[in-house]
N, C-alpha and C positions, 0 to 999 in steps of 0.2 A: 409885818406880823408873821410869825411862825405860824405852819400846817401843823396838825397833830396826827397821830398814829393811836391806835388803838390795838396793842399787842397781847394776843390770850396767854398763857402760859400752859393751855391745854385747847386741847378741842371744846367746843361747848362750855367755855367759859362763860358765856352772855355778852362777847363782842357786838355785836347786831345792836343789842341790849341798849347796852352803856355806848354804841357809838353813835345810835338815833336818838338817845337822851339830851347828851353831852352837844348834837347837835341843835336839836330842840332847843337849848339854854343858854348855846351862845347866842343863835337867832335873837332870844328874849332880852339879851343883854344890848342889842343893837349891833351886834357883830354878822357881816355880811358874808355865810359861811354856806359850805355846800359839800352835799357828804362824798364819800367815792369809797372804789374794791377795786383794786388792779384788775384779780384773777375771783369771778365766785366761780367753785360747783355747785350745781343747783338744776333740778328741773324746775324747779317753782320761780318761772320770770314775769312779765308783765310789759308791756307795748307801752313805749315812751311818746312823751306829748310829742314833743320838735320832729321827729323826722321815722315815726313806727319802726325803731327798732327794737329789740329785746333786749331788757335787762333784769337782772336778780331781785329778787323783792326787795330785801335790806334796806338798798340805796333807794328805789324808789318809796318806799315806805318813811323815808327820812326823810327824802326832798316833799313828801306830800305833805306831813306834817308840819311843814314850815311853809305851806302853800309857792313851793318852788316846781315850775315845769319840770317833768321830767327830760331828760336827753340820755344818749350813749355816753357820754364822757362819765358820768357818775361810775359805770362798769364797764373798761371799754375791751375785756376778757370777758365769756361767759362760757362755761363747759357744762352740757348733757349728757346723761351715760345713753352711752351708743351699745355693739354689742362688745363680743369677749376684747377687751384692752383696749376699745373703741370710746370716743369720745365724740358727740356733737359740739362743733367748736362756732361762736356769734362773737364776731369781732367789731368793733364798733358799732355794736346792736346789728348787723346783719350776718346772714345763718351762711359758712360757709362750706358747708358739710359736714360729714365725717372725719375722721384722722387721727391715727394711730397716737395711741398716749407716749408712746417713747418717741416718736415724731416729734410726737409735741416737745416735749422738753428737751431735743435738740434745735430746737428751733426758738431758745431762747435769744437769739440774736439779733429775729426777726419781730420779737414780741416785744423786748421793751422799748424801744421806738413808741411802737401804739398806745405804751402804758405813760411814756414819759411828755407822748403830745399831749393826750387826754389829761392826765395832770394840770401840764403847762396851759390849754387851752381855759382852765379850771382858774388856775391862779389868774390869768388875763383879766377873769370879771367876780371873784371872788377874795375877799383879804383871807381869808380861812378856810381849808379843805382839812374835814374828818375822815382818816383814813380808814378802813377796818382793815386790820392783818387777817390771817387763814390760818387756822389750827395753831402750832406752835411755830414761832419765828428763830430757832434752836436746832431743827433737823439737820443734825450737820453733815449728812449724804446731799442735802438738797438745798444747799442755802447760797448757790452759786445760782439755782435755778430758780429761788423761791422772788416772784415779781411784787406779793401784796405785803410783804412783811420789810424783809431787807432792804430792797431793791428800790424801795420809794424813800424808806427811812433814810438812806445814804445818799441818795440821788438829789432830794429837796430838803434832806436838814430838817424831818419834822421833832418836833419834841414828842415825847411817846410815855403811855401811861401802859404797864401791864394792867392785863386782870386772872384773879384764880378763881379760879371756882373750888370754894372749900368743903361743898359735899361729896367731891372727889376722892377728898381722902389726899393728904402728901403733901397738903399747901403749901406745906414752909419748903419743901424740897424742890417742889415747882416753880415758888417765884427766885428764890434762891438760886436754881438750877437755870433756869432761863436768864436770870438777869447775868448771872457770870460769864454764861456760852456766848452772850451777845459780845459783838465786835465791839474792844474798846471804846470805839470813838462814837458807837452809840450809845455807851452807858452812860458818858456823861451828858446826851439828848433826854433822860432819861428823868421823867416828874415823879413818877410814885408806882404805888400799884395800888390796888382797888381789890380788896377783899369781897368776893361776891356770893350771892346765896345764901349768906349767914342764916341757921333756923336757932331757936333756942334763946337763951339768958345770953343777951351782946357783949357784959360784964364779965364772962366766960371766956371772952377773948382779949381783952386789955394786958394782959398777959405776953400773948402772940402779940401783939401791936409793937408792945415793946421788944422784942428780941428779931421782929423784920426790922426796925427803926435803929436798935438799938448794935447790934450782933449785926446784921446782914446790910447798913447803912444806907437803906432803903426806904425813903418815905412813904408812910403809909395815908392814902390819901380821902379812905372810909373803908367804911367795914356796911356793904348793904345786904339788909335782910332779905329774904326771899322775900319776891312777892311772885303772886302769875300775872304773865300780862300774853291773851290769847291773839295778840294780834302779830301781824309782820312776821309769820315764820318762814323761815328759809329754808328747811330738810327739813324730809321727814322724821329724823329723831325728833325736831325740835316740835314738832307739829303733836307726834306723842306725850307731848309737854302738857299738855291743855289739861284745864280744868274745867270745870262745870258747875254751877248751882242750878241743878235740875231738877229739886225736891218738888217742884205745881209744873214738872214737865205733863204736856197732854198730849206730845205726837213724839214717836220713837223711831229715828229715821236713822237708816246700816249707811252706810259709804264703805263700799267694797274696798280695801288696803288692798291695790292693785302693786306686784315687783317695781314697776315703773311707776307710778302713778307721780303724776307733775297737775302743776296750778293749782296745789290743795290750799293754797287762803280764798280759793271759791268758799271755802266752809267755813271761812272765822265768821260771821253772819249768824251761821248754824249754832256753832261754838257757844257763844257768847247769850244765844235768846231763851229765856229761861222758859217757855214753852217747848223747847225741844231739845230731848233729850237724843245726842249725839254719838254714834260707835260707828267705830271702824271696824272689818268685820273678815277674817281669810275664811270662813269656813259657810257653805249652804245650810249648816243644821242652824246659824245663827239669824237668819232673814227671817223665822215665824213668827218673831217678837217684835220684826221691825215693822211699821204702819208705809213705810216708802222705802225705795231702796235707790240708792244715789250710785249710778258708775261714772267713774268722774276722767279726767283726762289722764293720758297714756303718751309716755315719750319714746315708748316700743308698745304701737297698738296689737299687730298681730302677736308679738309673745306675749301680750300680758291677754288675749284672747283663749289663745291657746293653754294659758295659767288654768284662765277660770272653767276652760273643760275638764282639765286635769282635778284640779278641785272640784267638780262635780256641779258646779254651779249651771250649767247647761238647761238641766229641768227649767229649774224655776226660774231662766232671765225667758225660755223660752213660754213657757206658760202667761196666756191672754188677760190674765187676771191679775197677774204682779204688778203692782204699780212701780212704775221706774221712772227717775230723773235720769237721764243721758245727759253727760259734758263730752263734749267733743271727741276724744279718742272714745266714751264712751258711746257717744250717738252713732259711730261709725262705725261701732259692733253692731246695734241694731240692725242694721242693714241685711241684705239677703248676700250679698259676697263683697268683699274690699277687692282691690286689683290694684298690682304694685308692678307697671312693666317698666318701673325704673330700678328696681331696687331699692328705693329711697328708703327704707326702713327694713327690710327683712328681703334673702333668696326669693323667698314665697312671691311668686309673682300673680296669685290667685289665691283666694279660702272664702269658702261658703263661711256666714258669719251665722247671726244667732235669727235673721229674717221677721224681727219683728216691725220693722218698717222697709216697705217693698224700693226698690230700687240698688243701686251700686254704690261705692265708694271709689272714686281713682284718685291715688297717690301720685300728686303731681310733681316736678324736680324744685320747683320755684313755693315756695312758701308763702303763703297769705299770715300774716302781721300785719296787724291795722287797730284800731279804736274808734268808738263811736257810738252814736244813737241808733239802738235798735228796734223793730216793732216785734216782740216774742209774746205769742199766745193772747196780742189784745193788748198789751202795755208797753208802752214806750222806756225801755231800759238800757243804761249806759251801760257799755262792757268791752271788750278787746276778743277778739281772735288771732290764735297764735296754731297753725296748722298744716300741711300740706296733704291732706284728702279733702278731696270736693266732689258736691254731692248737687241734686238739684235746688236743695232747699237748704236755707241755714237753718231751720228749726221746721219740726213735725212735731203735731202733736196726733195721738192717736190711742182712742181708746183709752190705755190708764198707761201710755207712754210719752212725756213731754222727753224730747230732745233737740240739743241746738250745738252749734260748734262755739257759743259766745262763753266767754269765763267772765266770773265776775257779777254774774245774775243778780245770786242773793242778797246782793247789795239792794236791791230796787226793794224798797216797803211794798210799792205795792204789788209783785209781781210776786212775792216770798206771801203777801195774805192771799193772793189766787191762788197759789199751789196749796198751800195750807190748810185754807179752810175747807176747800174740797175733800182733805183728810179729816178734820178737826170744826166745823161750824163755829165752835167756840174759842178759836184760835184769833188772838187777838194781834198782835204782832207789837212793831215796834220801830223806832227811827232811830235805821242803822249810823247814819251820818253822824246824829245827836253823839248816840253813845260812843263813837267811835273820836269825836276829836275830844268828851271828858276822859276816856279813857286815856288817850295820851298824854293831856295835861295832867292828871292822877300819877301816872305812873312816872314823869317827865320831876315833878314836884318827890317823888317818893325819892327819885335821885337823887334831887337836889338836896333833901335832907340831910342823907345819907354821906353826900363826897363833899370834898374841898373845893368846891368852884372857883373860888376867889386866889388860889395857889393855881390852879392848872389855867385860869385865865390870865395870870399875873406872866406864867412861864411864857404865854402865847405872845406876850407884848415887850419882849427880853431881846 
């Protein structure tokens, strides 16, 4: 059986989208498939079942939904922004520092090896791997170097489905343009494209349908409508994606949009609970309105520290009366100073921080990645730590300060109505798990509407 590729023709096409769909539905089909990313960026990772390494949400957000253990092989690339041209580099889910980004891309030699095991390892106990590609698979300065697009496409022969995104503007130019620039001998790998985002009257595009189909000899394989789906975000652009039905919102809670901010699907929970209404927030005049104010993880703690003085937020994290959620880079502001005598994050090898829970932070060389049951504030909650500052306590609570280094909290019902109702009495809450696997199924079926299953399954079995 053929692997499949999932190729954007833009950035932010809804690869993620349509590849956790697609793999949703081969699952459902009885097909024994498993998703994968050569190369993600992304600060937004998650600590894998088999062996605590990190990987990008995507693919774990895929393999969850089909109740498959997570491991490294799904991403067995993962790049952090580090500082100027720096990157944080997690190779087979473990962290092995910094390294220079033009490094990196001459170190193609040494990278697909790890991409081509992780593959292969993949096919050993899988008939089907869903690939995602990364932005366009067309850059043609960088398609010698490109490992999620090309390099797996040619490598293992998958069959491959573009997608556009048509509220971009240029669709016809985009699938056209890409499908040309692709190497021969993958355009005939080559199943359809996937028209995506469509808003408006669909009969508006029958038109288009035919002149990719017709004109550009391009199967066209659906035309799907926009919908929102707040879960599995990968970046932060795509996290500004969210929607909200907040209209019987009763608690209005900020999350500081930190430069760096990493592990933001802590908040799809938030996202999603129509009790609470959700903003992100760069500016201090915007916290009066907020009933809590959430700082959440940091993949540069001390610059995005140093952000929030500059931004003036200082007063008010330091004032005894702000109620605050701390996540980990954010709990480690609270602190009375961080201390870095590796370097491991910043020169700064001292800074007095914001002191509102007494004690240190040391930034240690070796990482703590893990998963597990935890006891935070009185309730037994599942969650992952992804970090290297450590502190005497994984969680303080103090006064109107909960903080913890665990991500992943606001998953627990019951520990989202303890914070809560201490805001709200008549804060009702909700069963995250519930809505969280209708929701995939909803969104999984809205695909399915919408594309050819039965053609792009057909190709896989050729």
């Amino acid at each position: 059986m053929n692997s499949l590729s999932i190729f954007g023709t833009s950035s932010d096409a809804g690869k993620s989208t349509l590849a956790f769909s697609i793999t949703y539905l081969l699952h459902k089909k009885g097909i024994n498939v498993a998703p994968f990313k050569a190369q993600n960026v992304s600060n937004n990772s998650v600590v894998t079942d088999k062996e605590n390494g990190e990987i990008a949400i995507p693919q774990a957000f895929a393999a969850e939904a089909i109740e498959l253990p997570t491991r490294a092989d799904f991403n067995p690339i993962l790049l952090k922004s580090g500082g100027a041209s720096r990157a944080h580099m997690i190779l087979n889910g473990k962290s092995i520092g910094d390294t220079d980004v033009w490094e990196y891309y001459r170190n193609m030699k040494k990278l697909r090896p790890i991409v081509k095991k992780a593959f292969t390892n993949l096919l050993q106990e899988f008939d089907c791997i869903v690939a995602e590609g990364a932005g366009s698979p067309v850059e043609l300065n960088l398609m010698n170097k490109d490992l999620s697009n090309i390099y797996v496409a040619q490598e293992f022969q998958t069959k491959i489905i573009l997608v556009a995104d048509i509220q971009r503007g240029g669709v016809f130019a985009s699938i056209y343009g890409v499908y040309n620039l692709l190497p021969k001998k993958l355009q005939k790998n080559v199943i359809g494209v996937i028209v995506n985002k469509f808003q408006g009257d669909m009969s508006l595009f029958d038109e288009g349908v035919s002149i990719i189909e017709n004109e550009f000899k391009i199967p066209v394989l659906g035309v799907v409508p926009y919908k929102p789906f707040n879960l599995g975000f990968e970046d932060s652009a795509s996290l500004m994606n969210y929607s909200q039905e907040n209209s019987n919102a009763i608690i209005k809670v900020g999350v500081i949009k930190l430069p760096h901010i990493s592990n933001f699907t802590d908040f799809e929970p938030l996202v999603v609970d129509k009790e609470i209404e959700l903003s992100f927030i760069t500016n201090p005049s915007e916290i009066a309105s907020c009933d809590t104010l959430i700082i959440p993880g940091s993949k540069r703690v001390i610059d995005d520290f140093e952000w929030l003085k500059q931004r003036g937020f200082e007063e008010k994290l330091k004032d005894k009366k702000q109620k605050i959620i701390a996540i980990c880079g954010g709990y480690e502001m609270m602190f009375e100073k961080i201390l870095d005598p590796f370097e491991v994050e910043s020169k700064i090898k001292e800074i007095k921080t914001f002191g509102r829970l007494k004690g240190e932070v040391v930034f240690q060389k070796e990482k703590i990645v893990q998963k597990g049951c935890y006891n935070l504030f009185g309730v037994m909650v599942e969650g992952y730590e992804i970090h290297n500052g450590v502190s005497k306590k994984r969680a303080k609570q103090k006064q109107n300060i909960y903080g913890t280094f665990v991500h992943g909290i606001f998953e627990s019902d019951a520990l989202r109505y303890k914070l809560f109702t201490q805001l709200n009495e008549n804060y009702q809450g909700y069963n995250f798990k519930e809505f969280k696997a209708k929701a995939i199924a909803n969104f999984a079926q809205h695909i399915d509407t919408h594309i050819d299953m039965k053609t792009i399954t057909k190709a896989l079995y050729e």
